[in-house]
KEGURO-400289 format. One line per 10 residues: for each residue x, y, z of N, C-alpha, C. Coordinates in steps of 0.02 Angstrom, whole numbers, plus 32768, in hexadecimal, padded with zeros to 4 digits. Example, Ala and Ser with C-alpha at 12.3 -4.5 7.8 and 13.67 -1.06 7.14 Angstrom:
<nodes>
8294,7EE4,8186,8267,7F1F,8186,8294,7F5B,8186; 8282,7F90,8162,82AC,7FCB,8165,8285,8002,818A;
</nodes>
This chain:
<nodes>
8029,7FC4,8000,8000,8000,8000,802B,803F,8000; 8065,803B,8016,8096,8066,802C,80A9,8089,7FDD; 80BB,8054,7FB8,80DF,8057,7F76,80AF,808C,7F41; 8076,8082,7F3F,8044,80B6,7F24,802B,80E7,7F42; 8022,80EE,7F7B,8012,8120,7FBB,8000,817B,7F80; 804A,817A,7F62,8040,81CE,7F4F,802A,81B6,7F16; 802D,8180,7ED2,7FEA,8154,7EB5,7FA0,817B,7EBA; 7F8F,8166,7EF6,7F64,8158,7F07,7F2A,81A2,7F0F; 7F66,81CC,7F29,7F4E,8200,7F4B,7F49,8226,7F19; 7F83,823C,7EDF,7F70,826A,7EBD,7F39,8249,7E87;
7F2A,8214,7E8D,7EFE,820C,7E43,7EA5,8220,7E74; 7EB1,821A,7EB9,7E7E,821B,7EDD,7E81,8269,7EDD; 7E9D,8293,7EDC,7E96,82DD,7EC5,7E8C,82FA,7E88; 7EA8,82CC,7E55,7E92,82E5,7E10,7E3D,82DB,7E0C; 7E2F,828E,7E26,7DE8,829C,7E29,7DB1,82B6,7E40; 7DD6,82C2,7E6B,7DAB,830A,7EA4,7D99,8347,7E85; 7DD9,8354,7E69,7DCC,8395,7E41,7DB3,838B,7E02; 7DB1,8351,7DE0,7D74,8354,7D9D,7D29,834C,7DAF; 7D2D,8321,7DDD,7CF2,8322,7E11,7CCB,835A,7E04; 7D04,8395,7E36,7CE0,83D2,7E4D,7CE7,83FB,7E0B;
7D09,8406,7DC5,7D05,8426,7D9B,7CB4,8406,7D6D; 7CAB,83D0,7D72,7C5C,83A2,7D66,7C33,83C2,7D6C; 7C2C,83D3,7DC9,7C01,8403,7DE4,7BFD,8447,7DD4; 7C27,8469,7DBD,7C1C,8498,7DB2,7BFD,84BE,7D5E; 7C0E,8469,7D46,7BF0,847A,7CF5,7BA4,8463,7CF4; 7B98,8434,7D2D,7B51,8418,7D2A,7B20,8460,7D47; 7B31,849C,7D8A,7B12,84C6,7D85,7B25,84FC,7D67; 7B46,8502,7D31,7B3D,8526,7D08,7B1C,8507,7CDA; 7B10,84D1,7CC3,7ACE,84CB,7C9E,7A82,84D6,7C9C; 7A83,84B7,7CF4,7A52,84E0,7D04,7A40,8528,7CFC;
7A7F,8554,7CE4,7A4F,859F,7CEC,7A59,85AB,7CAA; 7A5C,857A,7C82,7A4F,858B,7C28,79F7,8577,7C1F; 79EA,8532,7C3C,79B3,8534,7C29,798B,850D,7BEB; 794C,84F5,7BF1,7947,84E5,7BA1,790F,8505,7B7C; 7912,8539,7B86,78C0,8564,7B67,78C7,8569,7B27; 78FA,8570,7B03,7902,856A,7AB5,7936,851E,7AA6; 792B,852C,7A64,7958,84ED,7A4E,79A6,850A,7A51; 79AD,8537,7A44,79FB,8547,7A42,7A17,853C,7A84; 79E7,855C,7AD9,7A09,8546,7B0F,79E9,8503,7B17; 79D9,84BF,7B07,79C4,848F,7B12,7A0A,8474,7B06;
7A13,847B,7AC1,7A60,8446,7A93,7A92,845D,7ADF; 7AA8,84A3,7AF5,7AD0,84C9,7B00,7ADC,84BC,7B3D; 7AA6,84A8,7B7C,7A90,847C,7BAD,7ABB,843B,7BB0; 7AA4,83FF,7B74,7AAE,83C4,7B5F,7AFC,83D3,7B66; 7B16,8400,7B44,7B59,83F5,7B2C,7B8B,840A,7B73; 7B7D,8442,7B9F,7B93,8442,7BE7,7B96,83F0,7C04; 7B5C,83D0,7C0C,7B46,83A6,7C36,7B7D,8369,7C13; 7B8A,8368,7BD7,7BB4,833D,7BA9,7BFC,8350,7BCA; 7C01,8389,7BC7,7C57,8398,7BCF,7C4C,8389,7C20; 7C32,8372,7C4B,7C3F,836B,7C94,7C5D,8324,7C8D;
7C21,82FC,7C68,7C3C,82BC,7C69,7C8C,82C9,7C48; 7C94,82E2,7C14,7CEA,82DB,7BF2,7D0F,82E8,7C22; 7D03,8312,7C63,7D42,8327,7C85,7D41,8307,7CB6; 7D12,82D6,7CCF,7D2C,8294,7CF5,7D3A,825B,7CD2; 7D43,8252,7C94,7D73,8217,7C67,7DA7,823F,7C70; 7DA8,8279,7C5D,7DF8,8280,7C4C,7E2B,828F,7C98; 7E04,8299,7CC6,7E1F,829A,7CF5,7E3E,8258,7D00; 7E36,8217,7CF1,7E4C,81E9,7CEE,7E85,81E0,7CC8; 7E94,81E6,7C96,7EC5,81F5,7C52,7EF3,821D,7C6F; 7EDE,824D,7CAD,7F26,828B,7CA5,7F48,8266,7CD8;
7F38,824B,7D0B,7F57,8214,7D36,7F9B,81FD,7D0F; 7F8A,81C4,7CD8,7FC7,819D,7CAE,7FE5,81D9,7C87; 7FBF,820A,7C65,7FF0,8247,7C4A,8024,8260,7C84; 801E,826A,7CA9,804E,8293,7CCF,8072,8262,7CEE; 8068,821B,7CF0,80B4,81EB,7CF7,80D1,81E1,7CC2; 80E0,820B,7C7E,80F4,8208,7C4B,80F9,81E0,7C10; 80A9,81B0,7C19,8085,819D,7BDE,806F,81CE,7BA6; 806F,8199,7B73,8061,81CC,7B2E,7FFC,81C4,7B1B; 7FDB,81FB,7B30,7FA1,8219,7B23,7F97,81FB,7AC3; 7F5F,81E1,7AB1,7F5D,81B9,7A88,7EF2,81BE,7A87;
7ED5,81AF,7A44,7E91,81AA,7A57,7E8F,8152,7A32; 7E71,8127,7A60,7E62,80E5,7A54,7E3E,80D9,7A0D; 7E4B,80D4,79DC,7E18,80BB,79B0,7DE8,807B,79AA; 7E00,8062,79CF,7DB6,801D,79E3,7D82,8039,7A15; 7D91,8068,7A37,7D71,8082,7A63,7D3F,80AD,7A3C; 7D64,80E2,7A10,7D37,8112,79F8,7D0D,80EC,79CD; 7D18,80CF,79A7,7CEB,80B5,796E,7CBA,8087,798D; 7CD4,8046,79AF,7C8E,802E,79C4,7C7B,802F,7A07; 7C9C,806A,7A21,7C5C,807A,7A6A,7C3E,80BA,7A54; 7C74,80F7,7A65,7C53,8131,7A44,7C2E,8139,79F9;
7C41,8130,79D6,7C16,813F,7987,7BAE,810D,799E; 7BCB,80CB,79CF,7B7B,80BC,79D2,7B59,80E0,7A1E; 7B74,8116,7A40,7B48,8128,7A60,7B30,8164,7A4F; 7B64,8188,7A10,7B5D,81BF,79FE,7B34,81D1,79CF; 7B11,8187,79B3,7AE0,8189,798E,7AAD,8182,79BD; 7AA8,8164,79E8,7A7D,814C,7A05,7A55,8179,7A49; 7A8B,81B3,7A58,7A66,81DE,7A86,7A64,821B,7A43; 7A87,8220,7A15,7A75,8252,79EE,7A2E,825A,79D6; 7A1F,8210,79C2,79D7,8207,79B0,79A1,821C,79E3; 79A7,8219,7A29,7975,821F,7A50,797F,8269,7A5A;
79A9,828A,7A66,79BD,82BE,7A62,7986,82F6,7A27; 798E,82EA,79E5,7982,82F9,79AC,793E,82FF,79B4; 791F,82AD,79BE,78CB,82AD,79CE,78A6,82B3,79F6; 78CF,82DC,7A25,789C,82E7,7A6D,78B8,833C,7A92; 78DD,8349,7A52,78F8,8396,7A6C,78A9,83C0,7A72; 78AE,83F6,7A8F,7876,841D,7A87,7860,8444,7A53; 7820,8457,7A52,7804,8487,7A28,7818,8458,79DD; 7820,8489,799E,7842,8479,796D,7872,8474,795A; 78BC,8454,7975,78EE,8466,796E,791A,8434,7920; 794E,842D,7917,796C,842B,78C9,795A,83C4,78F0;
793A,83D4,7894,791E,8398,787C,78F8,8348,78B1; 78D2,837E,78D8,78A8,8351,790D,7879,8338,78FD; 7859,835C,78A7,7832,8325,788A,782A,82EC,786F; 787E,8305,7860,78A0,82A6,7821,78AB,827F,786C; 78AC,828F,78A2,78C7,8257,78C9,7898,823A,78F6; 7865,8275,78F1,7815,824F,790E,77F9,8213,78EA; 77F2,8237,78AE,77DE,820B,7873,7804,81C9,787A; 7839,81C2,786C,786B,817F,7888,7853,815C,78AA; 7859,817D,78F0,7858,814B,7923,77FB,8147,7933; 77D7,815C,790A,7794,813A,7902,7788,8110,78E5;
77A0,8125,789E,77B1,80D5,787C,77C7,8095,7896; 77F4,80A1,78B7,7826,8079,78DD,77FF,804A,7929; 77D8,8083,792F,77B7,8055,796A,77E2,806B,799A; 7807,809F,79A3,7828,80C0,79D4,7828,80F6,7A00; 77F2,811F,7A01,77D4,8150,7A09,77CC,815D,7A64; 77AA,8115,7A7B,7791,810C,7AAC,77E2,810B,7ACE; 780B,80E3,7AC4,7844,80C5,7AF0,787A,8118,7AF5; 786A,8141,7AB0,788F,817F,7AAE,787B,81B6,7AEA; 784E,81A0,7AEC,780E,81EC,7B10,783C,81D4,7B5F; 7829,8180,7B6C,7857,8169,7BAB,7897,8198,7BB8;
78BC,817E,7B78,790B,8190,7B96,7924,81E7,7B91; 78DF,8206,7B74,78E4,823B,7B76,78DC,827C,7BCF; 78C2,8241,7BE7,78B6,824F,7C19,78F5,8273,7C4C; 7934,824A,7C27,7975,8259,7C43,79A8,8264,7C19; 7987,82B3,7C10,79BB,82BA,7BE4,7A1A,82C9,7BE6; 7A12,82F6,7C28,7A35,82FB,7C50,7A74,82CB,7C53; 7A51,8290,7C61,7A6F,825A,7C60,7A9A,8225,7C36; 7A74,824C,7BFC,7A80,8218,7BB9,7AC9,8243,7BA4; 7AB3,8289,7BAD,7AF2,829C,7B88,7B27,82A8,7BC0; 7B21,82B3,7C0F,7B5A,828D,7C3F,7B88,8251,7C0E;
7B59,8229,7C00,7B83,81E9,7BEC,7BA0,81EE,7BB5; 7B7E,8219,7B80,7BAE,8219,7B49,7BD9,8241,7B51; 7BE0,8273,7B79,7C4B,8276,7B81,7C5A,8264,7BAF; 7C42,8242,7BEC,7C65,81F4,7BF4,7C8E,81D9,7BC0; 7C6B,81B8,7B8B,7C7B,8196,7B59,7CAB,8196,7B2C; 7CA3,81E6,7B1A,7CCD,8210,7AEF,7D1C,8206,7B19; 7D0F,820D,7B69,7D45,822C,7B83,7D7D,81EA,7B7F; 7D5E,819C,7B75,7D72,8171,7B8D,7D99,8157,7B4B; 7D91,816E,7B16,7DAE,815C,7AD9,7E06,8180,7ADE; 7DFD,81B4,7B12,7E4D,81C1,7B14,7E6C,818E,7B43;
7EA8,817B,7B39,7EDA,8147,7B67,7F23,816C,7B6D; 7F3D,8152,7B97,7F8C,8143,7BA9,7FB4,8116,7B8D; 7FDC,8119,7B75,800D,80D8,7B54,804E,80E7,7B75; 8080,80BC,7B82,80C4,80D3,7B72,80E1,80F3,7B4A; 810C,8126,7B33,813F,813F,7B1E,814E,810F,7ADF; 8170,8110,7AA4,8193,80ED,7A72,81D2,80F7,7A7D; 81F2,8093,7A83,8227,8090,7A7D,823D,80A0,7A4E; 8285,80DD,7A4A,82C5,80D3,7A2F,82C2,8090,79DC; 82D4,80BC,79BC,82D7,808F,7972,831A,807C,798A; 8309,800F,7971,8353,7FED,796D,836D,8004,7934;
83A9,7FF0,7944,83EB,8008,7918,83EF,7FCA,78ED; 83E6,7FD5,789C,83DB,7FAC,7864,841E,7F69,787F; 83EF,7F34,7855,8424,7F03,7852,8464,7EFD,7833; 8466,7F2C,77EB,849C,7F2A,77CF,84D7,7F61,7801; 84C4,7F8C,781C,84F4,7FAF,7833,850B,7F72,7871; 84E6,7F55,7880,8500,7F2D,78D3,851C,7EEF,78A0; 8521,7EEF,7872,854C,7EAB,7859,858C,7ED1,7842; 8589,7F1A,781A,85BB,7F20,781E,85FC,7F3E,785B; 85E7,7F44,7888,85F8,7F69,78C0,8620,7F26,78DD; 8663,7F30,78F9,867F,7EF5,790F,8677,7ECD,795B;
866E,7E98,7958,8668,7E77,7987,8689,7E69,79BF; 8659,7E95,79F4,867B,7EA1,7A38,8690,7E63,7A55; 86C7,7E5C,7A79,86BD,7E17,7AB5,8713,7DFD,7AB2; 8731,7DBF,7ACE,876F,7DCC,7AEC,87A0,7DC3,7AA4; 87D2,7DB9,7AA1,8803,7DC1,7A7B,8818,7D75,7A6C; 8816,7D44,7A2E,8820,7CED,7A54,887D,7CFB,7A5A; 889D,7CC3,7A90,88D5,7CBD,7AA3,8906,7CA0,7A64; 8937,7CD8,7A5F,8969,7CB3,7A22,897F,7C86,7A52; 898C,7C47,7A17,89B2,7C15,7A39,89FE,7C1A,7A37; 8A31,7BFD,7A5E,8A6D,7BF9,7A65,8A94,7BC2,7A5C;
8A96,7B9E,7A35,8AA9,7B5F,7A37,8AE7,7B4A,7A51; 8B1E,7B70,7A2C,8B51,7B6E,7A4A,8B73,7B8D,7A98; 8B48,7BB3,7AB8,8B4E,7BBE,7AF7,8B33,7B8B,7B2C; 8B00,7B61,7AF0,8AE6,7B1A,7B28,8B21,7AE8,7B1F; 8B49,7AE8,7AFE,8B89,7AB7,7AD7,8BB9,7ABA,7B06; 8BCD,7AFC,7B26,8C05,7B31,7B54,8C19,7AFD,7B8C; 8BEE,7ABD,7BAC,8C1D,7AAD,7BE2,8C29,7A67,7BBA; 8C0E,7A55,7B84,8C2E,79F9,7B85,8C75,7A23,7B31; 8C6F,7A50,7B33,8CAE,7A77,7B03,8CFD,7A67,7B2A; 8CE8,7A85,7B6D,8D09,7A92,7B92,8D2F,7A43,7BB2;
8D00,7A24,7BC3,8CF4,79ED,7BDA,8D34,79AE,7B9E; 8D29,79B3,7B6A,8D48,7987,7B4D,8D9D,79B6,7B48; 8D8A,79EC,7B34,8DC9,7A16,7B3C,8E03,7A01,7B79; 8DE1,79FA,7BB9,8E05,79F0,7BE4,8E1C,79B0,7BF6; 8E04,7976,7BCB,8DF7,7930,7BCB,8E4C,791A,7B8F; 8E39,7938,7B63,8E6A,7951,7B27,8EB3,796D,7B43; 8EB1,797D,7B69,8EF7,79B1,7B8A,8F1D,7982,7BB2; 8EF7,795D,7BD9,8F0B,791A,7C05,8F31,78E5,7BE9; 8F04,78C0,7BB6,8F24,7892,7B9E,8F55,78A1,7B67; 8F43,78DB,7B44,8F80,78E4,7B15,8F51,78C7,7ACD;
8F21,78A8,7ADB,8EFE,789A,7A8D,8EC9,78B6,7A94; 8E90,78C0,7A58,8E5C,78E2,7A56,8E2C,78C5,7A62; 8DFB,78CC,7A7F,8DAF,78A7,7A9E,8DE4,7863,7AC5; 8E01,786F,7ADA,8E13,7824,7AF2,8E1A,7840,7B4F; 8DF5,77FD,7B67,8E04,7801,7BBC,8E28,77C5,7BCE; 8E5A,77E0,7BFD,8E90,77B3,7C13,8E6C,7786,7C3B; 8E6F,7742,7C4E,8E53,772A,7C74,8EA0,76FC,7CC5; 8E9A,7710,7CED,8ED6,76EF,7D1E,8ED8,76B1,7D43; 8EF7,76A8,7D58,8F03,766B,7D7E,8EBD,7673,7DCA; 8EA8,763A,7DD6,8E76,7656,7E02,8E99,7650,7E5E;
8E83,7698,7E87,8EB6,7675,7EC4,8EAA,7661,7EEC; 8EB5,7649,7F2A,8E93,762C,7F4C,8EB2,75DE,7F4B; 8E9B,75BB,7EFF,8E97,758C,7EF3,8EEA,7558,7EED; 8EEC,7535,7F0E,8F28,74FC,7F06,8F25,74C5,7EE8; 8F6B,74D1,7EB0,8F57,748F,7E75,8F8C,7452,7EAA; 8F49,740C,7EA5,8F71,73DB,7ECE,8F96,73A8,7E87; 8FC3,7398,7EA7,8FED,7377,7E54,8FC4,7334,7E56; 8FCF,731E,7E11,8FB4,72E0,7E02,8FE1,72A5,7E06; 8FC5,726A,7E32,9006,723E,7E3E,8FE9,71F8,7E21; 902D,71FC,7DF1,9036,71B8,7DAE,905A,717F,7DD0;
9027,7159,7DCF,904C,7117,7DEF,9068,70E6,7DC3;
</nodes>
């Protein structure tokens, strides 16, 4: 627990403060309002950026241990692109008054047999678009850094090969004591490679007696 401790703490402060930057975009939405369509979208889109700044409050955590900031493409395409249709649509057909093209999307989702389940989720709207920058926010990630490009193969083949030196051999310095050796063998007897051999002592010759 020790080992993450300041871990722990500053990511528990980064979220505090997206937290509380959340709060402060959710009542300021409140005092936009939705009496027209322009502050309705304008509403939606506050309440959207609250959710983005508690994803990304997550993301700045690994950014500032000097990961590389990156946006996920499996993420964006099939999470975000299907909720972004999918609260856009309810969005579109349940905005107020007359707003841009709430008839093509009524019409739709009557056709569709969708009308009833829209009017539901319209209920929260608030909510819907909280989540879509959630969503949005979550398509950014952290990666590591990029290693350093290796150094081509042809240069490391031609570059010479580190490591010990092999031992010249000496042959004739391994030769140096039996050189010597017969040399001094040679000096003795007076002939070459030849060893004198002596009488052995100790030993007493008893004579042989011929009867």
């Amino acid at each position: 627990m020790r080992r993450y401790g300041l871990y722990d703490a500053t990511r528990g402060l980064t979220t505090l403060a997206a937290a509380g930057a959340a709060g402060v975009l959710l009542w300021a939405a409140t005092l936009v309002g939705q009496r027209t369509d322009g502050r309705f979208w304008a509403e939606m889109g506050i309440v959207a950026g609250a959710g983005l700044v508690m994803a990304i409050s997550q993301v700045i955590g690994g950014w500032t241990k000097g990961l590389r900031l990156r946006v996920s493409a499996g993420t964006f395409f099939i999470a975000f692109v299907p909720v972004l249709i999918v609260v856009g649509w309810i969005m579109m057909a349940s905005q107020p008054g007359h707003g841009w093209y709430e008839g093509t999307f009524v019409s739709w989702s009557k056709n569709a047999n969708l009308m009833g389940l829209i009017h539901d989720l319209a209920l929260w709207h608030g909510v819907l678009a909280f989540g879509f920058g959630l969503v949005l926010g979550m398509s950014f990630d952290t990666v590591p850094a990029l290693a350093p490009a290796a150094v081509p193969a042809a240069n490391a083949a031609a570059a010479p090969a580190a490591g010990p030196r092999p031992a010249v051999s000496r042959p004739q310095a391994a030769n140096e004591p039996v050189t010597a050796e017969r040399r001094e063998v040679s000096t003795t007897s007076g002939r070459p490679n030849e060893v004198t051999v002596g009488p052995h002592r100790g030993r007493r010759r008893t004579p042989t007696r011929m009867d």
